[in-house]
N, C-alpha and C positions, 0 to 999 in steps of 0.2 A: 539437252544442254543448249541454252541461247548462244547465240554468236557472237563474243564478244567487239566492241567496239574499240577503235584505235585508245580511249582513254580508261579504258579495263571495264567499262560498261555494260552489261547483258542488253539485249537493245528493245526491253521490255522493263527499261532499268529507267527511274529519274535520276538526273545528276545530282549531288550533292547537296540537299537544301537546310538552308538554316533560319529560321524567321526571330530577329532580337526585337524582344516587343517591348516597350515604355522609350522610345529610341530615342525622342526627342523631348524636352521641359515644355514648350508649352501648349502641344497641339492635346485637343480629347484624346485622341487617339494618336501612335503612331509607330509604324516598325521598320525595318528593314528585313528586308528578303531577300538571297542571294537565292542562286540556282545557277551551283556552277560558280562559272564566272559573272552573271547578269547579276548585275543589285540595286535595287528600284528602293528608296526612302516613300513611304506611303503614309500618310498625315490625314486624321479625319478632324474637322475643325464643326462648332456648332454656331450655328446663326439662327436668331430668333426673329425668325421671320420665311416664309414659306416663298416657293415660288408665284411669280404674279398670278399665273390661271387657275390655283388651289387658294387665293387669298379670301375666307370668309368661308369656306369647307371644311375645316378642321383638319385639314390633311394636309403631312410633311411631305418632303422631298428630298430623293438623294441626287446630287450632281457631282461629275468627279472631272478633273482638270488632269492632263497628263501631258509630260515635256521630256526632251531627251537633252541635258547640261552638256554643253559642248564637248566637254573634255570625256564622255562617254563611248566617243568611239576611235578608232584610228585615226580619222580625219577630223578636224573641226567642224562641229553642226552649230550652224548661223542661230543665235536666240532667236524666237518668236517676236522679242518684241523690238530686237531693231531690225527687222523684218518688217513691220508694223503688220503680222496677219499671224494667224495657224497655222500652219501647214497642213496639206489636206490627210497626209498620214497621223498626226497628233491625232486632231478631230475626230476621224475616224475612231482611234484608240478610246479616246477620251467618252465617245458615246456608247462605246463598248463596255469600258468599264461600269458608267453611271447604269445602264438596263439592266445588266447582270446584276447589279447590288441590287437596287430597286424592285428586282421579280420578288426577292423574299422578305422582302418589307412591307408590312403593315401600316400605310401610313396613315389611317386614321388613326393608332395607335401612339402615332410618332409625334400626331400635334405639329400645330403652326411652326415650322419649324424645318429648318434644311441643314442638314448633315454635308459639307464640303470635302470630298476625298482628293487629293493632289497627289499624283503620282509621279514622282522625279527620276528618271534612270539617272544614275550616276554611273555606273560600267552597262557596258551593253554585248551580250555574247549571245543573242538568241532571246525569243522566247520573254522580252520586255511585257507585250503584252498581258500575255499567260501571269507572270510572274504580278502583276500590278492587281490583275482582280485577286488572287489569293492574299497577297499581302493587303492590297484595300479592306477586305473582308475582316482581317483579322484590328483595323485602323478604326472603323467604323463599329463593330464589338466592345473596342472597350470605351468609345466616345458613349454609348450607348447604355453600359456600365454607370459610366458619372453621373449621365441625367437620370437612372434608377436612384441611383446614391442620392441626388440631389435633392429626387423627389417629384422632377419636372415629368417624370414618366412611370407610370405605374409594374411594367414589366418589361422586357425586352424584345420588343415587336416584331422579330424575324422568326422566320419559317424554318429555315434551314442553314447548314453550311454553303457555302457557295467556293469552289477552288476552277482551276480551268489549266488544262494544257496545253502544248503542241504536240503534233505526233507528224510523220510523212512517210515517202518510199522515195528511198533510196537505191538504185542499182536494183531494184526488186524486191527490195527487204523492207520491211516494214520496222519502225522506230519509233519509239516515245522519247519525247522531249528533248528538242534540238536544240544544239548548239547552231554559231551561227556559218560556222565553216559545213556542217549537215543541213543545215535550213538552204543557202546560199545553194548547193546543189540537189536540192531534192527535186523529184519527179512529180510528187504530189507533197499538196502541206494541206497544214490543217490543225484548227484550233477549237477544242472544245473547253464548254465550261459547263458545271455540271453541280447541282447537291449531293449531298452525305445521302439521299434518300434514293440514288440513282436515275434523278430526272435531269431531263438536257435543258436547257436554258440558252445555249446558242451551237452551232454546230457553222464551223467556216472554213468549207472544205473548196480547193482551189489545183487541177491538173496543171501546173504550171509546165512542164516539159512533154508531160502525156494525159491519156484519161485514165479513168481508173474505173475497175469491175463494183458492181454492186457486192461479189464477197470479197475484196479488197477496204470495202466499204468498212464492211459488220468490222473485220480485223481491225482497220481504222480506232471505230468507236470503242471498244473492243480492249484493245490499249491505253485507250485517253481515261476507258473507265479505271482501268488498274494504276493508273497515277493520280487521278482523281484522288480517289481511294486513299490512298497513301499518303495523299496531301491535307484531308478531310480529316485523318488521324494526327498529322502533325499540329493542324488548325484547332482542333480538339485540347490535344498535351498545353500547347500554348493560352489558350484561353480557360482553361481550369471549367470548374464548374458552371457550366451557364442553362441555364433550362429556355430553351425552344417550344 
């Protein structure tokens, strides 16, 4: 029997997740993702025209944009742009999500052509990250959809599902998918993201209080795969029939 967690959790457990996809009128793509209390709006928009160093190679590009709306956390977070910069933790995110999409993209498949993902938290309780590639994935799916229907593209040029977690240790105990009152004291954190075929794609593991065993490791990855997993299945129900 797992140990449950202050919110009735088993701590091999994901919080709550719900992904409402068609979320917005006029993006390709676009959903909302909660997890928990976190809930990121995730928009894939299409531009016909590729990035500058793929211009005249026949090959798309995915790039994805992500920002935290003031009013997402307890305290007010200053916009970006009357900031006039990024912030180095956006940035960060932001390049995160775009490689993670991109590994299972076929972009000679995808044509002159780049796929915009924007990833907005609107609450923020943990786990922003994690949440924006899953939800992105599901954004960029059915942008992906349209230009099949259109015509602009002969199949649907991805590899695989793409979802991503957090997992850490806490007091000694090993946990999937933190909130941010568990993340804020964890010992070790850590975020993976991962396919439906159980390949890693990025692993961002961090002893923030202490170090951690290489079999603290395996359990790590271990856990992230079993929410993966879970995630892969919801990312599935929601996107109906698609052939990979």
């Amino acid at each position: 029997m797992e140990e449950l967690r202050e919110n009735g959790r088993a701590v091999n457990e994901l919080r709550v997740v719900k992904i409402h996809n068609h979320y917005l009128l006029h993006p390709a793509g676009s959903v909302l993702i909660e997890m928990g209390k976190t809930k990121v709006i995730c928009t894939a928009s299409v531009e016909e025209k590729t990035a500058k160093h793929l211009k005249g190679t026949g090959q798309g590009w995915i790039s994805a944009e992500y920002s935290m709306l003031p009013g997402a956390t307890q305290t007010r977070k200053q916009r970006d742009s009357s900031r006039g910069k990024i912030d180095g933790r956006s940035q960060e995110i932001q390049r995160l999500i775009g490689r993670s999409l991109r590994s299972v993209v076929d972009m000679t498949k995808l044509g002159e052509r780049t796929i915009w993902l924007d990833c907005d938290v609107i609450q923020a309780d943990g786990g922003t990250r994690t949440a924006s590639i899953t939800g992105a994935f599901v954004a960029m799916i059915e942008a992906m959809k349209r230009l099949k229907e259109a015509g602009a593209i002969q199949e649907i040029p991805v590899k695989a599902l793409v979802s991503a977690v957090s997992v850490g240790i806490i007091d000694g105990e090993i946990m999937l998918d933190l909130c941010y009152k568990e993340d804020s004291k964890a010992q070790v954190d850590m975020n993976v993201v991962m396919t439906d075929r159980g390949e890693f794609i990025e692993i961002q593991g961090t002893g923030e209080e202490a170090p951690f065993t290489a079999l603290q490791l395996q359990e790590l990855i271990a856990y992230a795969a079993k929410g993966c997993g879970d995630l892969h299945q919801l990312q599935s129900q929601i996107l109906g029939e698609v052939k990979f």
